[in-house]
N, C-alpha and C positions, 0 to 999 in steps of 0.2 A: 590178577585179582578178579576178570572179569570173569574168568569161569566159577570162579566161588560163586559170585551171584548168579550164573545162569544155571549151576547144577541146585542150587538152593530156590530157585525161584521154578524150578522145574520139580521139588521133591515138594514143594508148597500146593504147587497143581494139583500134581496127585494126590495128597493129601486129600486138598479138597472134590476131586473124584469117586474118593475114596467114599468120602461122606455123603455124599450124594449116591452113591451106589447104596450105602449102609441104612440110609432112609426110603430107596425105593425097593429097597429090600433082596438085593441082588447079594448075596452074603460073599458067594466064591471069587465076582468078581473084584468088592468090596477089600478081601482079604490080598488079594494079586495085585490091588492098588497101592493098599498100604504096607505091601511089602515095597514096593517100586518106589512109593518113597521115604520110607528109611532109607534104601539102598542110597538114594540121590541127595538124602539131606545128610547122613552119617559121610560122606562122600564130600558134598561140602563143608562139613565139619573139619575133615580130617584136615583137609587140605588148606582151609584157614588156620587150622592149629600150626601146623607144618610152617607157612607160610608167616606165620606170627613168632614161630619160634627159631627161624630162620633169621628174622630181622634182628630182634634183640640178641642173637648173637656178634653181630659187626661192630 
């Protein structure tokens, strides 16, 4: 479970890099942030779903 949080608390980051890039007006690198974290938050997504749908099977 802990990696859920650290991939989710990492795709949060960047997120917020993102926006900070988006307001000093950096757009390209803006864009390769907010790709980085989808990648880390979809990623945490998956794998708490997985993780979730692993248990209520037992």
């Amino acid at each position: 479970m802990r990696h859920i949080y650290i991939r989710g608390s990492l795709g949060l980051i960047w997120l917020v890099v993102a926006i900070v890039c988006g307001v000093s007006g950096n757009f390209l690198m803006m864009g390769l942030y907010l790709v980085l974290a989808g990648v880390f938050l979809y990623s945490a997504y998956a794998a708490w779903k997985k993780e979730k749908d692993g248990k209520g099977r037992r």
